[in-house]
C-alpha angles and dihedrals in degrees: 000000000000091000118162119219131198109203106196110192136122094219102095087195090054080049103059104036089060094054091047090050090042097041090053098061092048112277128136094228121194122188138220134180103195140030091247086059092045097059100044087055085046096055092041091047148033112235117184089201138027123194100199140182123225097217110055120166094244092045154302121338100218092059085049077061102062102033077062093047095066089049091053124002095184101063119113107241117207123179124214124176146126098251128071109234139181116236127222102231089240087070122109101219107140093187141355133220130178123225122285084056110194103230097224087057107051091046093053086052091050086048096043092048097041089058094043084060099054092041076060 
């Protein structure tokens, strides 16, 4: 595994609990709450996967997307987020949750698109 993980919300809670259910199975996790922070970690550092969160205090999530995109196209982009949206196709989401997110099943997506990616 060895996987890092960036985890953008401005929920520290949602944080948190991420880190704690990634770090369980084995992932180095990083947070962010706000897309600022998020890009600075991004530049300094390689994530193979980012959690985030479509409303951040300092804008919208997707854009943060592809901003991140053109840092590292081969992260794995997972949305999570409490409103259903709609997504622009030249946006880089590899998969969408709604929030509660049942922690088994965000981790097999991770797994199954991670891999995806590699297979790529």
């Amino acid at each position: 595994m060895g996987k890092t993980v960036l985890i953008i919300d401005d929920d520290a809670g949602i944080r948190r609990a991420f880190a704690r259910i990634l770090q369980r199975s084995g992932y180095t996790t990083d947070v962010a709450q706000n897309s600022k922070e998020a890009l600075q970690k991004s530049t300094a550092k390689r994530y193979d996967v980012v959690l985030v969160d479509i409303s951040l205090p300092d804008g919208n999530g997707l854009e943060l997307l592809n901003q991140m995109h053109r840092l590292n196209k081969e992260m794995v982009t997972i949305v999570i987020t409490g409103n259903h949206i709609a997504f622009d196709k030249n946006t880089y989401v590899d998969a969408f949750f709604l929030k509660p997110v049942k922690p088994q099943e965000l981790l097999d997506v991770i797994e199954q698109k991670a891999a995806e990616k590699q297979a790529k």
